[in-house]
PDB file as gemmi writes it, atoms N, CA and C in Angstrom:
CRYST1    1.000    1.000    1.000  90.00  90.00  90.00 P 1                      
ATOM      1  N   UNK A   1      84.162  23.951  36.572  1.00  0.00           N  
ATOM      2  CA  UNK A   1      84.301  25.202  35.850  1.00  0.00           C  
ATOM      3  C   UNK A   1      85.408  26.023  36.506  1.00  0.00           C  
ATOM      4  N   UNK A   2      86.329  26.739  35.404  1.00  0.00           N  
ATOM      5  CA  UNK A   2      87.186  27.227  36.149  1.00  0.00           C  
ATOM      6  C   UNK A   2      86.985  28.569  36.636  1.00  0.00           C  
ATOM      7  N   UNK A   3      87.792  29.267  37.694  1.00  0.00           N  
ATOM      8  CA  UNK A   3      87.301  30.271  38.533  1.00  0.00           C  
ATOM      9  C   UNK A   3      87.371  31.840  37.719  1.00  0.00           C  
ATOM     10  N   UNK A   4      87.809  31.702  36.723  1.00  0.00           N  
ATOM     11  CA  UNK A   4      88.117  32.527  35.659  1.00  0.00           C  
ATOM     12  C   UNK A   4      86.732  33.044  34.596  1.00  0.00           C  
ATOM     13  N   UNK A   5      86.452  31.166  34.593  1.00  0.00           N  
ATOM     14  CA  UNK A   5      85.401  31.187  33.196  1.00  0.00           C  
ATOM     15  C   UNK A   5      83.775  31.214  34.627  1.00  0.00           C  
ATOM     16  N   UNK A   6      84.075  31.072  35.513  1.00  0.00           N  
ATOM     17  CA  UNK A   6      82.875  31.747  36.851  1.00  0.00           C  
ATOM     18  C   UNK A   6      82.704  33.143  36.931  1.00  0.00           C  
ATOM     19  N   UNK A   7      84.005  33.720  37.183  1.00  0.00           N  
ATOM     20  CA  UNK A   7      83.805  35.482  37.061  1.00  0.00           C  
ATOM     21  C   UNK A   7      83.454  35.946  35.804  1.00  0.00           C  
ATOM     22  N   UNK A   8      83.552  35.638  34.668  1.00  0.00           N  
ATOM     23  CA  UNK A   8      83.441  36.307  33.542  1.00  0.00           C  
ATOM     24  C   UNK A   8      81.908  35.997  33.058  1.00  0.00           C  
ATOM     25  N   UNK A   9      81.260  34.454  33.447  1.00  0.00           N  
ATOM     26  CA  UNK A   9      79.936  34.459  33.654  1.00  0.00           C  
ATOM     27  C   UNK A   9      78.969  35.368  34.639  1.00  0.00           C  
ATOM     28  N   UNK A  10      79.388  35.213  36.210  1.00  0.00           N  
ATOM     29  CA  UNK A  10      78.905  36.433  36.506  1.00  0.00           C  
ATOM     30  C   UNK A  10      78.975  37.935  36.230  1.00  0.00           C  
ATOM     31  N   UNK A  11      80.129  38.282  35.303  1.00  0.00           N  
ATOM     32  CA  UNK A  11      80.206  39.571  34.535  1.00  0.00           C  
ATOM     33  C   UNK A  11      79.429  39.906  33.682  1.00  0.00           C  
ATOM     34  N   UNK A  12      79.005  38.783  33.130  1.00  0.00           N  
ATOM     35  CA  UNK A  12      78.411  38.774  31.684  1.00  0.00           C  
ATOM     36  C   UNK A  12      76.957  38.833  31.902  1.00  0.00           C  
ATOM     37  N   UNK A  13      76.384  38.506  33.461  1.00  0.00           N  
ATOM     38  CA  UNK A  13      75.063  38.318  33.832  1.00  0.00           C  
ATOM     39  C   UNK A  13      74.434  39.625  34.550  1.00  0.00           C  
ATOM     40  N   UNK A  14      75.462  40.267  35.180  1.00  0.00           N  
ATOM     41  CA  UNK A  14      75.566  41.616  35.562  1.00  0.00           C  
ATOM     42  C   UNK A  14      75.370  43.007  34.615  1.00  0.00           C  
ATOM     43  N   UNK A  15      75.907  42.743  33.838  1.00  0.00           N  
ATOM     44  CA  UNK A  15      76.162  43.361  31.949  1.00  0.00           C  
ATOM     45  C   UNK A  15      74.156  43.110  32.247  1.00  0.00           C  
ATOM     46  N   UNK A  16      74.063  42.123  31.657  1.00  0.00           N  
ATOM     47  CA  UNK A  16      72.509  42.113  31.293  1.00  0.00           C  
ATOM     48  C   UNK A  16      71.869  42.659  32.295  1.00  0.00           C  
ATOM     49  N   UNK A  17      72.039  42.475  33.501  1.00  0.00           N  
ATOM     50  CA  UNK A  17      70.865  42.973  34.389  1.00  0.00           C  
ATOM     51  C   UNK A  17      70.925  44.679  34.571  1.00  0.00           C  
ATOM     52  N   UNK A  18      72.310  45.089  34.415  1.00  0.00           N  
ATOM     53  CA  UNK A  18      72.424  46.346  34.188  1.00  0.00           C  
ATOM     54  C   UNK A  18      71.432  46.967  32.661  1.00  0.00           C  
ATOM     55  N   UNK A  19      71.969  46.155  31.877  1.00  0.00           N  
ATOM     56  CA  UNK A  19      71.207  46.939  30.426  1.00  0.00           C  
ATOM     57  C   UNK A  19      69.776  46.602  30.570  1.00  0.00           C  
ATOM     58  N   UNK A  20      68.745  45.732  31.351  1.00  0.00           N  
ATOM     59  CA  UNK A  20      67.781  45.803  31.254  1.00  0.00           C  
ATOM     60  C   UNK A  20      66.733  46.485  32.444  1.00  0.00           C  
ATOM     61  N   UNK A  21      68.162  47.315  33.554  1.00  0.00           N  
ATOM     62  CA  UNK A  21      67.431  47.714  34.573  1.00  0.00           C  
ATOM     63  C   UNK A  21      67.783  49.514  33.535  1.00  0.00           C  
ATOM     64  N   UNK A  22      68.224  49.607  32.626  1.00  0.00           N  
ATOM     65  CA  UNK A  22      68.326  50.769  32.044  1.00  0.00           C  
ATOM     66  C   UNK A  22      67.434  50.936  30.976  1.00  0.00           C  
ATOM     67  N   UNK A  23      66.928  49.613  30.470  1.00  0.00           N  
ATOM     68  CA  UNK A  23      65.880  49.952  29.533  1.00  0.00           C  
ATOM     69  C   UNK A  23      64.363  50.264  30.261  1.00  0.00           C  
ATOM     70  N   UNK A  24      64.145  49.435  31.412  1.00  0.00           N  
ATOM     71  CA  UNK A  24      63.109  49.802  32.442  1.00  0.00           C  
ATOM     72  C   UNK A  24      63.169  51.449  32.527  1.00  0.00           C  
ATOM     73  N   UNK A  25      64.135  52.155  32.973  1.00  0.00           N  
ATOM     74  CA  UNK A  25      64.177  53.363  33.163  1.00  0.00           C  
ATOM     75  C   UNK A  25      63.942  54.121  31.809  1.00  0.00           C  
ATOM     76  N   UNK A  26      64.436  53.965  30.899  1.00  0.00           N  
ATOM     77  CA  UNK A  26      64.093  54.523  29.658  1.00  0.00           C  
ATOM     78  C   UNK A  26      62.464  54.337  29.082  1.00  0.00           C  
ATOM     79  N   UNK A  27      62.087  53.200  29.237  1.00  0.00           N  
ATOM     80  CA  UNK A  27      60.679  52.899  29.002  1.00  0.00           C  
ATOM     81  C   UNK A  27      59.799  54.321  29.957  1.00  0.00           C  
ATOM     82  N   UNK A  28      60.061  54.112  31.311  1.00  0.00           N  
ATOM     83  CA  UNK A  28      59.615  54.891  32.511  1.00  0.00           C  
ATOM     84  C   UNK A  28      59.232  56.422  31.774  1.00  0.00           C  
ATOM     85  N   UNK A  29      60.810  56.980  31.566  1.00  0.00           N  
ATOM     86  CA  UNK A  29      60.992  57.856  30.797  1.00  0.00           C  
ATOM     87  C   UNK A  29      60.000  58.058  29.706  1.00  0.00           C  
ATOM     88  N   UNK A  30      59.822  57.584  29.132  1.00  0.00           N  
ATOM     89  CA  UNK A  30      58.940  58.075  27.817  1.00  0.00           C  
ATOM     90  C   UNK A  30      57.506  58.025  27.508  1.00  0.00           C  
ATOM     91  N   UNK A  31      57.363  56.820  28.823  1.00  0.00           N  
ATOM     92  CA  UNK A  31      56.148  57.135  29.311  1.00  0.00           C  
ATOM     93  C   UNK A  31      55.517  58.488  29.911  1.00  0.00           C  
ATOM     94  N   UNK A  32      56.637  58.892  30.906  1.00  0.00           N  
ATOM     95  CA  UNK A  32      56.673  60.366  31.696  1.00  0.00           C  
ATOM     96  C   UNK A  32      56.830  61.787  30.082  1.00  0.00           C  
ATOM     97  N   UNK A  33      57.561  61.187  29.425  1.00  0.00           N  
ATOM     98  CA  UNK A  33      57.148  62.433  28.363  1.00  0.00           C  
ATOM     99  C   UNK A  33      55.584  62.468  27.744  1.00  0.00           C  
ATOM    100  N   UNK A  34      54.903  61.515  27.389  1.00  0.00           N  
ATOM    101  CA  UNK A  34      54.095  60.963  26.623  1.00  0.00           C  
ATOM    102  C   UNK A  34      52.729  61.654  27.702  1.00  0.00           C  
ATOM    103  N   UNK A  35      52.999  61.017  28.617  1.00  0.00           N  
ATOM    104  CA  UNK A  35      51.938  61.963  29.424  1.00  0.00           C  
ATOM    105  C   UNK A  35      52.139  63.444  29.660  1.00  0.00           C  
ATOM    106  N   UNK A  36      53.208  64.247  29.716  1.00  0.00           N  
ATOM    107  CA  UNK A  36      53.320  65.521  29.603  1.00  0.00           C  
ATOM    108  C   UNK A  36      52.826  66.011  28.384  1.00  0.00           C  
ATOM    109  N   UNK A  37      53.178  65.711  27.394  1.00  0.00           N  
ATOM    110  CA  UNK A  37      53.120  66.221  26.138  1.00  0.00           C  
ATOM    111  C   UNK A  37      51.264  66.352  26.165  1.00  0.00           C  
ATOM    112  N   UNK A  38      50.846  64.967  26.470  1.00  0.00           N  
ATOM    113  CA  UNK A  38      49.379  65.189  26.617  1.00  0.00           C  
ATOM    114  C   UNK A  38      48.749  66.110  27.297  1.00  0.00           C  
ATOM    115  N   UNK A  39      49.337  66.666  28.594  1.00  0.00           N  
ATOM    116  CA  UNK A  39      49.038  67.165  29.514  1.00  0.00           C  
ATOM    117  C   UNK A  39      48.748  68.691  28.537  1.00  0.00           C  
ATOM    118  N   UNK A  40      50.036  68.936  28.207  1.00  0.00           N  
ATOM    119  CA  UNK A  40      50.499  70.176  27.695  1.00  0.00           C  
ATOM    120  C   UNK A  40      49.566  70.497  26.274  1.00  0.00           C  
ATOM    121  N   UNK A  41      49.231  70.090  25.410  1.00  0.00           N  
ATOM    122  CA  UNK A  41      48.550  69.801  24.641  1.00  0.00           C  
ATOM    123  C   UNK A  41      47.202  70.162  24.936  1.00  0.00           C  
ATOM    124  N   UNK A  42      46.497  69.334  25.920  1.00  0.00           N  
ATOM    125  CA  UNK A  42      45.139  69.634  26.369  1.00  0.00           C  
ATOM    126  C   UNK A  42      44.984  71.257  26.698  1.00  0.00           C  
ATOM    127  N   UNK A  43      46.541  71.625  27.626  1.00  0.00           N  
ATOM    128  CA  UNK A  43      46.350  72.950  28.399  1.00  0.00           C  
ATOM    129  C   UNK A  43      46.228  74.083  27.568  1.00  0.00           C  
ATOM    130  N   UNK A  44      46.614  73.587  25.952  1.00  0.00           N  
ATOM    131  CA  UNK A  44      46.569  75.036  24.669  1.00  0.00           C  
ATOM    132  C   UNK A  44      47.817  74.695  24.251  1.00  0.00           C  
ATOM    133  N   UNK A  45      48.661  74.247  24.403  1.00  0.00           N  
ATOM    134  CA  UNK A  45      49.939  74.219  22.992  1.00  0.00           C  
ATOM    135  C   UNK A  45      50.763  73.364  23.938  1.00  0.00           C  
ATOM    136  N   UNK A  46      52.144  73.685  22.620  1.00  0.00           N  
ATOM    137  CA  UNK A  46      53.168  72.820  23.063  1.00  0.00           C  
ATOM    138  C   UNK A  46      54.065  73.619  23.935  1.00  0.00           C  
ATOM    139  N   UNK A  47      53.760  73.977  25.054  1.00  0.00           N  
ATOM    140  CA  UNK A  47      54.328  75.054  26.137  1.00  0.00           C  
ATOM    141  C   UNK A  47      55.767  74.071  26.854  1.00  0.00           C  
ATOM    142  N   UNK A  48      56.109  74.603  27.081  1.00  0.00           N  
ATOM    143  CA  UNK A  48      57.863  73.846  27.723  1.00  0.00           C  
ATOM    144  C   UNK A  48      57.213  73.383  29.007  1.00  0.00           C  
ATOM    145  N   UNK A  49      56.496  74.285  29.949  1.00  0.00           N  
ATOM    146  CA  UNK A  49      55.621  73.512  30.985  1.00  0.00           C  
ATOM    147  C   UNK A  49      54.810  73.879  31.463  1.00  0.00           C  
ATOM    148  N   UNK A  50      53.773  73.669  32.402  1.00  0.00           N  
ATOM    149  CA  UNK A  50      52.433  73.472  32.199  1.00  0.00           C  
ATOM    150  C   UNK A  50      51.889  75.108  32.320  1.00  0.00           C  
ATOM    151  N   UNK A  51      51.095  75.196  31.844  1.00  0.00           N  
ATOM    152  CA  UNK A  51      50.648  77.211  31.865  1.00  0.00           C  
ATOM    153  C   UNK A  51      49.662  76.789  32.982  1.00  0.00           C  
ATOM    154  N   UNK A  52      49.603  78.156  33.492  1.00  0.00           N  
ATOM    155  CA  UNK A  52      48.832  78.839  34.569  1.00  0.00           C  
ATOM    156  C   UNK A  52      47.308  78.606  33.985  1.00  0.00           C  
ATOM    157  N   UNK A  53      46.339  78.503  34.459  1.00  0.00           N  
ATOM    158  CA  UNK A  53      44.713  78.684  34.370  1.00  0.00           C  
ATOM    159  C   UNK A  53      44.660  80.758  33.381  1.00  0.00           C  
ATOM    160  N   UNK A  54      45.484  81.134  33.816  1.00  0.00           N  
ATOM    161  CA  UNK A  54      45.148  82.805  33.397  1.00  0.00           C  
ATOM    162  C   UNK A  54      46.166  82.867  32.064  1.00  0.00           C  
ATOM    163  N   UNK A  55      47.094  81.776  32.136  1.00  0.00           N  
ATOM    164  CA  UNK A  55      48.013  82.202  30.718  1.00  0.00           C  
ATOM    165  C   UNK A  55      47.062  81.111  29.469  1.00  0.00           C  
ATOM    166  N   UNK A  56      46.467  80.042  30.237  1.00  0.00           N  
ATOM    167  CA  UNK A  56      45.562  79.503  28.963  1.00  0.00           C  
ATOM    168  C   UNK A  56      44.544  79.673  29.013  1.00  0.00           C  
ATOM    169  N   UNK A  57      43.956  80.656  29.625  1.00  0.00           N  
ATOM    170  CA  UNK A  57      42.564  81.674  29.018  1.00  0.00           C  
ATOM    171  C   UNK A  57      43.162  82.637  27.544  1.00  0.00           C  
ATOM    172  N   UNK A  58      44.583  83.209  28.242  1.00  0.00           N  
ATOM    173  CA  UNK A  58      44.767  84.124  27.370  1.00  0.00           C  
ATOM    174  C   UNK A  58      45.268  83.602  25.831  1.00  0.00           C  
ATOM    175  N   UNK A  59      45.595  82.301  25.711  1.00  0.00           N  
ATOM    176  CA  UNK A  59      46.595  81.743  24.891  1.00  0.00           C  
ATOM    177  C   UNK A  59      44.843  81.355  23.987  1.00  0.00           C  
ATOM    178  N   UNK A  60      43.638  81.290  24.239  1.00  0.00           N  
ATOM    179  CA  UNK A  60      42.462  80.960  23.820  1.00  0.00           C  
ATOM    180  C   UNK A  60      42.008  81.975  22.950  1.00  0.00           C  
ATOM    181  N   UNK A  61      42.150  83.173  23.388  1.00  0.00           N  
ATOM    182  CA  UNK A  61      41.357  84.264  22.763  1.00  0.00           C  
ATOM    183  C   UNK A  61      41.755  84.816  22.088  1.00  0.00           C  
TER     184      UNK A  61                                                      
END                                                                             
């Protein structure tokens, strides 16, 4: 094999391990929203982030 069509295979294998160490992170990611959103949800609404014990008493009544 020539030393040409060697580098452009290891380029091409690099390429993949890059795009699937970025889909790992993206998965990660949306997992980490998915549980916030739940979090946030339980606490009384869709708050940007998590309320205080005294702001979701008040957000109740």
């Amino acid at each position: 094999m020539s030393t040409r069509l060697k580098r452009l295979e290891n380029l091409a294998r690099q390429r993949a391990n890059d795009t699937m160490t970025a889909l790992r992170y993206l998965n990660l990611a949306n997992g980490n929203v998915a549980i916030a959103r739940a979090f946030w949800t339980e606490r009384g609404g869709d708050a940007p982030w998590p309320l205080t014990d005294e702001q979701s008493n008040q957000t109740k009544e």
